[in-house]
N, C-alpha and C positions, 0 to 999 in steps of 0.2 A: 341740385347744387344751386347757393344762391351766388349768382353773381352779381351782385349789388352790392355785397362786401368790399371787393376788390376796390369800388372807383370812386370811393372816398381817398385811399394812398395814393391812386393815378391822381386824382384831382389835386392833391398836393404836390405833386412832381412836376406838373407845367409849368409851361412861363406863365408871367403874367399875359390876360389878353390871349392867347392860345386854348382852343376847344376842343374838346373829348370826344370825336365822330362815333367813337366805337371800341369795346374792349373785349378783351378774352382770355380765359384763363385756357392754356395748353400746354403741351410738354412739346419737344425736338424730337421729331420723327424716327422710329428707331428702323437702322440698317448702314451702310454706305454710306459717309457723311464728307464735305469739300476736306480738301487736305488742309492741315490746320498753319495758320502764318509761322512764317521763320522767327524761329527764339531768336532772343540776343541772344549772343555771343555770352559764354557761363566763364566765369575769372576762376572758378573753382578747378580745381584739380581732380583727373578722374578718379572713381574708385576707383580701389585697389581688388585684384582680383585673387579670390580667397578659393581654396577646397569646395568649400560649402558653393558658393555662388555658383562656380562650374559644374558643380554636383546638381546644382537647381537647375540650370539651362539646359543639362542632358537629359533630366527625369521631365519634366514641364517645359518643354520645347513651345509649347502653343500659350503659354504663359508670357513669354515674351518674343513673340514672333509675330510683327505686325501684320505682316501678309496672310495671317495664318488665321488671325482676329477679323482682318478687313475682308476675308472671304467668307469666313462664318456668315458676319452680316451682309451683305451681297447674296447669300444663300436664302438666310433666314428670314429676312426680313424688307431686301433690296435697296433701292436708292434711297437715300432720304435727303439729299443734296448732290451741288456739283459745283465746282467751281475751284479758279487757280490758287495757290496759297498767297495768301492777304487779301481774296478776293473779300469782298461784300458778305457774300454765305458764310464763307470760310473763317472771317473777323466773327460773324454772329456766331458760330457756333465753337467758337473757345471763351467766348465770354460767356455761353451757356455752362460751359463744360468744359471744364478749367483743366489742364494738365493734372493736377495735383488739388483734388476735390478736397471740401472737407468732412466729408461722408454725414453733413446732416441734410433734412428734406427740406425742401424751399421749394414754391411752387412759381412756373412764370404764367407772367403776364404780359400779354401783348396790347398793346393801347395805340389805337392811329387817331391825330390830333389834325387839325386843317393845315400844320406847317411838317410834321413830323410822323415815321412809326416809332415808337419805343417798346422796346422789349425790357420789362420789369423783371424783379424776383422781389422775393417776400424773405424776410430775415431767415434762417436755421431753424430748425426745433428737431429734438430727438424722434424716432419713430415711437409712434402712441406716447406722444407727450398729450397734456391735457389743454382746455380750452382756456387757459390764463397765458400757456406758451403760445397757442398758435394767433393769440391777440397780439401779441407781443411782435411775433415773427411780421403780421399782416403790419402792424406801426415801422417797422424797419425796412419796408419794401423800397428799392431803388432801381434807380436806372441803370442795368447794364452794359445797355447798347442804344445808341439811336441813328438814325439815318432821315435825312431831308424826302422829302415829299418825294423828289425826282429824282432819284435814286431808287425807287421801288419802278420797275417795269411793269409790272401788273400782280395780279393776286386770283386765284381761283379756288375753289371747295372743290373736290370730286373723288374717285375713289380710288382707292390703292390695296388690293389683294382683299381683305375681307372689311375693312373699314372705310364707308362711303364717307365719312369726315374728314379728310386730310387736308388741310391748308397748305399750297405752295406761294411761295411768295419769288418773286423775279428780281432783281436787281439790274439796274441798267447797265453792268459789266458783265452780263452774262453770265453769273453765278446764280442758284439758285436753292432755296432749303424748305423743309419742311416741318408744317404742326401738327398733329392730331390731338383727338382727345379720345377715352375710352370711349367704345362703342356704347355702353350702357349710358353716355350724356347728351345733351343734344349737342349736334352740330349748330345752332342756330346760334351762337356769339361766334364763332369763326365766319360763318358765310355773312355775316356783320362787318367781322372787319375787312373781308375779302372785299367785298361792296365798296365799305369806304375805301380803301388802299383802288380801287379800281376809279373810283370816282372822278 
């Protein structure tokens, strides 16, 4: 994987005068994740409850049964954060993974700068779209989170059940989340940014 691609779009994303320590392309840890901040308040009116919809909750119980989802991954996969709702983790990971996705692939980017972490994404593109879309996707990459220097607690690489790549990252409230990347890539731009975020 070249990661040299990515830090031409970070480099457009800083301030001015603000430096690029370190970057990495990773996904959101899969398993167990901080509970996610409190919605407003919806002006909407609830559904209405239909045949069908009751028919659907009785045959696919674990369809919509959160406890039922948040034990799978606790099982399957374990922790991958922790933290109260609207905590620090808990902020990062609905703006990773939005209530209401829009089911195309965007890849993140983690970038720590000397004043800032930012957590990037790269625009949409279809699955096996071709090399004119996922140029297109990398031009469109934004910031979807950031957080000040002091605000990150610390940062560490190490291992979590079969993959010795795992980035956790700390926040100074006590929340906490994580990145991996496929085992088949290197670890070596995570333990980059762990370093810098540690620094």
């Amino acid at each position: 994987m070249d990661e040299t691609r990515y830090r031409d779009p970070i480099d457009r994303l800083v301030e001015p005068g603000e430096r690029v320590l370190a970057h990495a392309k990773a996904d959101v840890g899969q398993g167990l994740a901080p509970a996610p901040p409190p919605e407003p308040e919806s002006t909407a009116e609830p559904g209405r409850r239909t045949l069908g919809s009751v028919l659907l909750n009785v045959l696919l119980p674990l369809a919509t049964w959160d406890r039922g989802d948040r034990l799978v991954d606790a099982i399957g996969w374990g922790i991958a954060g922790r933290g109260q709702p609207g905590s620090a983790a808990s902020r990062l990971h609905r703006a990773l993974r939005p209530a209401r996705p829009d089911l195309q692939v965007r890849e993140t980017l983690l970038a720590v700068t000397d004043r800032r972490l930012l957590v990037c994404r790269t625009g949409g593109v279809k699955l096996l779209a071709g090399r004119e879309a996922e140029e297109r996707a990398l031009a469109e990459t934004s910031v979807e989170w950031s957080a000040a220097r002091a605000e990150v607690a610390s940062a560490r690489v190490g291992w979590h059940r079969l993959n010795p790549k795992r980035l956790r990252i700390d926040f100074s409230d006590g929340s906490w989340l994580s990145f991996t990347v496929p085992i088949a890539e290197s670890g070596r731009p995570l333990r980059e940014v762990a370093a810098a975020l540690s620094a």
